[in-house]
Each structure stands twice: as structure tokens, then as C-alpha cells.
TORDREN-968241 format. One record per residue (C-alpha): residue in one letter; x, y, z negated. Coordinates in steps of 0.05 Angstrom, whole numbers. Last residue first. Layout:
BEGIN
@code=a | px=X | py=Y | pz=Z
...
This chain:
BEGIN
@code=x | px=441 | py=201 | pz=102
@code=x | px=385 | py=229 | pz=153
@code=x | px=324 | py=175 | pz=159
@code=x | px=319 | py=124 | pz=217
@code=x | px=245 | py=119 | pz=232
@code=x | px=192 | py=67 | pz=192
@code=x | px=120 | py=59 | pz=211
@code=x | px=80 | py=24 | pz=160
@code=x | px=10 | py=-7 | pz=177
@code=x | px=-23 | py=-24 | pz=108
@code=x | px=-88 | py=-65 | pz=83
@code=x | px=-107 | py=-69 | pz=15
@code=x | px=-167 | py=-113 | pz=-1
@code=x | px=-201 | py=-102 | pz=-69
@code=x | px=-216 | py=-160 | pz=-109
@code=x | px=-279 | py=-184 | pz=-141
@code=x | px=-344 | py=-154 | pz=-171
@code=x | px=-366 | py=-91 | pz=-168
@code=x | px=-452 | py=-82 | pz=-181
@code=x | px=-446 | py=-103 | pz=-251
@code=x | px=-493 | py=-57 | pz=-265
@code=x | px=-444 | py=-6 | pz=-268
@code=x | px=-371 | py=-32 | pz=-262
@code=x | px=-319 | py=17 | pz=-285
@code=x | px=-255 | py=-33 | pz=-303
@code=x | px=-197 | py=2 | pz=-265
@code=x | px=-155 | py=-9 | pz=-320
@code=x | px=-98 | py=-34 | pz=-270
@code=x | px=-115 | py=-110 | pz=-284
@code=x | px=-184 | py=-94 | pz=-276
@code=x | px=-167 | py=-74 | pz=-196
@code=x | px=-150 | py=-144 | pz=-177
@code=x | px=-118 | py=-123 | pz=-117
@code=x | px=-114 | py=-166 | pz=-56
@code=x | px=-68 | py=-170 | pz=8
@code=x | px=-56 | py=-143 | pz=79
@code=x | px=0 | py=-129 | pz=111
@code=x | px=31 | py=-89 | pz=178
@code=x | px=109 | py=-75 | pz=185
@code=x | px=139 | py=-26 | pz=243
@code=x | px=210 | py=-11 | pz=253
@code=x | px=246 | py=49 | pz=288
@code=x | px=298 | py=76 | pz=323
@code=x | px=346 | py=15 | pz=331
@code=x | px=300 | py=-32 | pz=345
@code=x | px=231 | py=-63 | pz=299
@code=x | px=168 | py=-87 | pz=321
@code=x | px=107 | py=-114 | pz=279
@code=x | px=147 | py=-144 | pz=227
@code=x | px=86 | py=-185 | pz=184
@code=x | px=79 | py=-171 | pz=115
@code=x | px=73 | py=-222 | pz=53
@code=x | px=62 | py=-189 | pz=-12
@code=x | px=81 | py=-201 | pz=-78
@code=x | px=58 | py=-151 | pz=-128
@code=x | px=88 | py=-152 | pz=-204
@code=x | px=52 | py=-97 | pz=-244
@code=x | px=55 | py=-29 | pz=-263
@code=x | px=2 | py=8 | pz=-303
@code=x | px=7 | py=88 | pz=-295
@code=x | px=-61 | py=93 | pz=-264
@code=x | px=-41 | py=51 | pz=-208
@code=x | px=30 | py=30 | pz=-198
@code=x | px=50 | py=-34 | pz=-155
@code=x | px=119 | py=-67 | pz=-174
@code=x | px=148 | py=-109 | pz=-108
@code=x | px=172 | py=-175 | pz=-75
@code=x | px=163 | py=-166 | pz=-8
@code=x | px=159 | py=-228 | pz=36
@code=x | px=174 | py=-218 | pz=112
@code=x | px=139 | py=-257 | pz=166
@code=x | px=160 | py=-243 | pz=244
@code=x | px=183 | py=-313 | pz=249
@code=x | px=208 | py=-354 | pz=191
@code=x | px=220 | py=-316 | pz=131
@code=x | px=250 | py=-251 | pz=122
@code=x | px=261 | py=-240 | pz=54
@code=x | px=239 | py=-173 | pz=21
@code=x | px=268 | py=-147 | pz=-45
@code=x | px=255 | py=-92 | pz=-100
@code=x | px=196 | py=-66 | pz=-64
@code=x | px=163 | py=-1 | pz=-109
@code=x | px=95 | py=5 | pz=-92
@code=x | px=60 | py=76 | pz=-116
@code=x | px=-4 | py=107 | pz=-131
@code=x | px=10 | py=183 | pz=-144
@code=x | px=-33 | py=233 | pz=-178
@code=x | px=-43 | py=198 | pz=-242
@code=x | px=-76 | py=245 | pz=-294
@code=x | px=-118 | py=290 | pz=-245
@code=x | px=-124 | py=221 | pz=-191
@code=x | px=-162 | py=183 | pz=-247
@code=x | px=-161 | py=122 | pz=-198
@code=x | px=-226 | py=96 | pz=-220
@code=x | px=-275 | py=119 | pz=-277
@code=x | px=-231 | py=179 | pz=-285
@code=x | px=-243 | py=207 | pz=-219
@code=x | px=-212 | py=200 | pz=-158
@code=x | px=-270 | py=143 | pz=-138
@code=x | px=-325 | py=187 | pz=-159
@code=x | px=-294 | py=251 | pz=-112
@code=x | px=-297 | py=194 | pz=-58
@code=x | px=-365 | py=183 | pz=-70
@code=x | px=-392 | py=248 | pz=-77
@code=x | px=-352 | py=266 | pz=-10
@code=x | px=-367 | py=204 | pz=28
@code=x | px=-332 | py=185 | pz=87
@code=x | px=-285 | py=142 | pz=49
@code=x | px=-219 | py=180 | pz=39
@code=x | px=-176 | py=175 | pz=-20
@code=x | px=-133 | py=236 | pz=-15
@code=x | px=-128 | py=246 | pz=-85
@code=x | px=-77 | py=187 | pz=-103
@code=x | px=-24 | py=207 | pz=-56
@code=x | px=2 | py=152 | pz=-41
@code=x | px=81 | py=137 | pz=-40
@code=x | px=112 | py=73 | pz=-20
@code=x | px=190 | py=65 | pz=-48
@code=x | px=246 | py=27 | pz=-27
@code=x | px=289 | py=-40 | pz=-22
@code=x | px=317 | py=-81 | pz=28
@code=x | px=372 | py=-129 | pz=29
@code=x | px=392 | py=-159 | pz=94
@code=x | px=465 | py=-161 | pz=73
@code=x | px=491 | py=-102 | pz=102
@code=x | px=433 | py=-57 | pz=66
@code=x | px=373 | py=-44 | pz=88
@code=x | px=345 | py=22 | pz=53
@code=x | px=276 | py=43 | pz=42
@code=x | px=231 | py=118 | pz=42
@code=x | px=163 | py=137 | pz=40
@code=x | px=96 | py=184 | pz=42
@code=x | px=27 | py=162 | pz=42
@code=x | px=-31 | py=220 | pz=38
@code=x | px=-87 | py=205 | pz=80
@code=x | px=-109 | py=146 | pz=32
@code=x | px=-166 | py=106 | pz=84
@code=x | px=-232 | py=83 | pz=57
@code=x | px=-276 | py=22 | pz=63
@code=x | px=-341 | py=8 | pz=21
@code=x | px=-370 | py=-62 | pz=32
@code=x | px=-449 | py=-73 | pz=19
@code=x | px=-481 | py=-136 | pz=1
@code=x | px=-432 | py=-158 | pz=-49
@code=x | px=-472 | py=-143 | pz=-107
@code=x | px=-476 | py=-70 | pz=-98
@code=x | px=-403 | py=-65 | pz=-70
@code=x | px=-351 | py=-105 | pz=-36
@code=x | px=-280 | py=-67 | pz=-30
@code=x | px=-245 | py=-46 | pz=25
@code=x | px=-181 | py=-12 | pz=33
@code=x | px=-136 | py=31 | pz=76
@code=x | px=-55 | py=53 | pz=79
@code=x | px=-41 | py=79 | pz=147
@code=x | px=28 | py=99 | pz=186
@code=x | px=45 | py=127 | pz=248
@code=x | px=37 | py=201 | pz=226
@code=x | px=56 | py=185 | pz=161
@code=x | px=127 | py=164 | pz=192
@code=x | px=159 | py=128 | pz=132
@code=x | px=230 | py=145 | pz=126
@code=x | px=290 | py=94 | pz=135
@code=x | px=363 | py=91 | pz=103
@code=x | px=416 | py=41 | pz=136
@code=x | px=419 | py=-21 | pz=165
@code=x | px=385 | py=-48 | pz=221
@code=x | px=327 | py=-101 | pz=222
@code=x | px=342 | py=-156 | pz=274
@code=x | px=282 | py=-180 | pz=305
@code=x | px=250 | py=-250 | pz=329
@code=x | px=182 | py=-242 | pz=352
């Protein structure tokens, strides 16, 4: 698909939108998946095919089917959702590249620790109402202080997998 983007300010639609992930478990045997409910959003194109803009999750709506789990995974040991509500991805550039492929060249929050996060997304559909992005890509949750690990039972990454619907946002 080849698409032009349009300029301008755009708003993630959470009702279009999902932000999930998976991680292996209990020696790899067993993989947990969850979805955040709470992902809010805004970017800007500008006239030269720049983009930047802001991912939102809400940190405490961490979702895996499993209450005791899922209040586990807000707590302290994990995304300490009471002392850092909001998970967020800031993109300071994307580049389309050839095709429907878009780099994004971004600073991923979790638990107040920012680091560099490159991610490569793929431009789903775009016109003049709306544009749609899906990626997926790993988290090496030790470099965020995530670092419970009981029995050694977590090893590896954590896959992060996103479908972002964008509308035209108000000036």
C-alpha cells in the first residue's frame, strides 16, 4: 500500500485502538497475554512528513483475565501503577520507508525510567479521515526495573503489540 499521511493534528480513537502483550512464564511453558484498556493519544504531521506525538496507557488497566494476577502485575513488583500511573511512548520521528513500513524513533516510560525505543510499524490504511498503524516489538522489562523474577520462572522479553487508530483532531 502506498499512502500519503496528511498533515495536521491527530487523536487516537481508543475505541479502534489496542495496546496488548505477552510474556513467557513458569519457565517458558506458559505465556500470559493481557490487553491495557486505558490508551489515550495525540500526533502531529507536519508539511514535511515529520511526525511526532505522545501514546498514553493507563498503567492500572492492565488486563489479563486474572484478577489476582493482574492486581500482582500493577503492583510494586511490576508496573507499580500507585506510583507510576501512566506508561507512555513519546515518538520524536517516524520515516516512512519503503512500502507501508514506518520507523518510529521514540522514548518509552515505564516506572518513571525512559529509554530509547525504535520500532518499526506497518501503515495499515490511512485517507483524509483517518490513519491506522499496527507494530509489534520487544521489551526487555529489567531495563525498566521491572526485575521481580521468582524462581526464576520470567525469563526474556516481553512482546508489545499495538493497533493505533488515528482521526483528525480539532486545532
Amino acid at each position: 500500500m502506498t499512502a500519503t499521511v496528511e498533515t495536521g493534528l491527530w487523536q487516537l480513537d481508543p475505541t479502534a485502538s489496542a495496546v496488548a502483550v505477552r510474556h513467557k512464564s513458569v519457565w517458558g511453558l506458559v505465556t500470559v497475554k493481557g490487553t491495557f484498556t486505558g490508551v489515550s493519544g495525540r500526533g502531529e504531521v507536519a508539511a514535511d512528513g515529520t511526525a511526532a506525538g505522545t501514546l498514553v496507557i493507563d498503567a492500572a488497566s492492565l488486563d489479563t483475565k486474572n484478577k489476582k494476577r493482574d492486581d500482582h502485575l500493577r503492583s510494586a513488583d511490576f508496573l507499580d501503577a500507585a506510583n507510576h500511573p501512566e506508561i507512555t511512548f513519546a515518538v520524536r520521528g517516524a520515516e516512512r520507508g519503503a512500502g507501508d513500513s514506518v520507523r518510529v524513533d521514540g522514548q518509552l516510560t515505564v516506572r518513571g525510567i525512559s529509554r530509547p525505543q525504535q520500532v518499526t510499524a506497518k501503515l495499515v490504511s490511512a485517507d483524509t479521515e483517518g490513519l491506522t498503524l499496527e507494530t509489534e516489538f520487544q521489551v526487555i522489562r529489567e531495563e525498566f526495573g521491572i526485575t521481580f523474577n521468582q524462581m526464576r520462572m520470567m525469563g526474556g522479553p516481553t512482546t508489545v503489540t499495538a493497533t493505533l487508530r488515528f482521526t483528525r483532531a480539532a486545532a
